[in-house]
C-alpha positions in Angstrom: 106.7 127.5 61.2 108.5 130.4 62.2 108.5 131.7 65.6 105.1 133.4 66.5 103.6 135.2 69.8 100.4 135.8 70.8 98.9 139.3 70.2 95.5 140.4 72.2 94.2 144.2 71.6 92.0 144.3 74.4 89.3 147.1 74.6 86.7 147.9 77.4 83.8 145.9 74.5 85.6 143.2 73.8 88.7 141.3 72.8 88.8 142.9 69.6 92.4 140.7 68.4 93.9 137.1 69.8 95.6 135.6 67.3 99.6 134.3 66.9 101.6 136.7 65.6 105.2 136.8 64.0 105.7 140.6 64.3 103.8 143.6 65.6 104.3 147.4 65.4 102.3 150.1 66.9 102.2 154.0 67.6 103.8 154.3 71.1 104.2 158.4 72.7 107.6 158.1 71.9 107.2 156.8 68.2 106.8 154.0 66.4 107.6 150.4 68.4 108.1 147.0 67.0 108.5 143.7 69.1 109.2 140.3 67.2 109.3 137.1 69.0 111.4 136.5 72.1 111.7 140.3 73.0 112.4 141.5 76.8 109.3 141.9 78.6 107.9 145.9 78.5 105.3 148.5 79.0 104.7 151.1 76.9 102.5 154.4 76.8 100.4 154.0 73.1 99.5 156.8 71.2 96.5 156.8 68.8 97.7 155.6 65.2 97.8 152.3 63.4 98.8 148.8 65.0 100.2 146.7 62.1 101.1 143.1 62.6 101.6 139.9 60.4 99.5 136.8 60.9 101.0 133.4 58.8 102.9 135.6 56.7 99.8 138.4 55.9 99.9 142.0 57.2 96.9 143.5 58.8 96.2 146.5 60.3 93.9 148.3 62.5 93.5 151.5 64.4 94.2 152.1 68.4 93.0 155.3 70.4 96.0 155.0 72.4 95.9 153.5 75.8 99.0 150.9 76.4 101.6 147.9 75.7 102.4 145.3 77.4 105.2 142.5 76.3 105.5 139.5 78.6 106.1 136.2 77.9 105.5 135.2 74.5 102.6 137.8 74.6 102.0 140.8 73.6 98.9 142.6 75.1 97.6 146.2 73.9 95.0 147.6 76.0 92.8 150.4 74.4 89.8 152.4 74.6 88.7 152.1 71.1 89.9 150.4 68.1 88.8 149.4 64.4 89.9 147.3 62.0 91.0 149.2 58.6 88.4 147.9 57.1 85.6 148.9 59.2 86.5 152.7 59.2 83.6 155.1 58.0 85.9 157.0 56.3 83.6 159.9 55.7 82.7 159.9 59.5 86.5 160.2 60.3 86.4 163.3 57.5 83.6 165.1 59.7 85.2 164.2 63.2 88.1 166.1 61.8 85.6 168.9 60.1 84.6 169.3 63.6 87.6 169.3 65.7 89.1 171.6 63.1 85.7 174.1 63.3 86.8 174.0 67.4 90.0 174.9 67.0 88.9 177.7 64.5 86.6 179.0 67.0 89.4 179.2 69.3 91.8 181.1 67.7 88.8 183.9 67.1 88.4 183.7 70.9 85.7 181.9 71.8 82.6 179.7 71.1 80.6 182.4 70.7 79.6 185.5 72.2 80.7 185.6 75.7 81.5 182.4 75.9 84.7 181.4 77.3 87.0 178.5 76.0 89.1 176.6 78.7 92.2 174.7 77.5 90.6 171.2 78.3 88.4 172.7 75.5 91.7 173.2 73.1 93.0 169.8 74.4 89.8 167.7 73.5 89.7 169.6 70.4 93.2 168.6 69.4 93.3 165.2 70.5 89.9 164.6 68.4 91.5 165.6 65.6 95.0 163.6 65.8 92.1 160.2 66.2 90.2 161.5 63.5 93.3 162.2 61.3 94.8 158.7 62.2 92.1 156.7 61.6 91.9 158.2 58.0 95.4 157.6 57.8 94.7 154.2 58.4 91.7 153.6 56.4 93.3 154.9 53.1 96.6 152.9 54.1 94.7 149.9 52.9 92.8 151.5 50.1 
């Protein structure tokens, strides 16, 4: 059997993955990251995006909010808010998400909610960080499709 770790995705619900893995990749702030057995212990900053692995030779993949890495041992630990397998994506719930975040940012760009209401840029933040998950976790979904 070839050389395997153990991979946990850990999320404030549940442990959502603990299995023995021979490879993983995921969406770290600074791109995409891969660890493979035997790799120097690290932490790193995730990203929202797909976490891929391969379990006994198969390839499965799931989507993380971001949240972080940790590589230690002969495990690998990813700590997130929220995450979903590919499988379990509501695809057309991810297409409104992004209807939505996209409908924000419109509003934005005219200047405002509405009449005399005034947008603050945690409003412009939240609106673009809804959109990246929503867009990723389509990405994701159709990946498998």
């Amino acid at each position: 059997m070839p050389d395997t770790f153990t991979l946990r995705v850990i999320t404030p619900e549940s442990i959502a993955v603990d299995t023995a893995a021979s490879s993983v990749r995921f969406p770290g702030l600074d791109g995409l990251m891969g660890v493979l057995p035997h790799h120097a212990p690290m932490v790193a900053a995730l990203d929202a995006g797909a976490l891929t692995w391969t379990e006994g030779g198969v390839e499965k993949e799931m989507f993380v909010s971001g949240g972080f890495a940790e590589v230690r041992g002969d495990t690998v630990r990813v700590v997130t808010e929220a995450s979903e397998p590919a499988s379990a994506i509501d695809v057309e719930r991810a297409r409104r998400a992004a209807e939505r975040a996209r409908e924000r940012l419109r509003r934005r760009g005219r200047g405002g909610q509405g009449p005399g209401e005034k947008v603050e840029e945690i409003d412009l933040l939240r609106a673009q960080a809804a959109l990246r998950r929503a867009l990723q976790r389509l990405k994701v979904a159709e990946h498998k499709r």
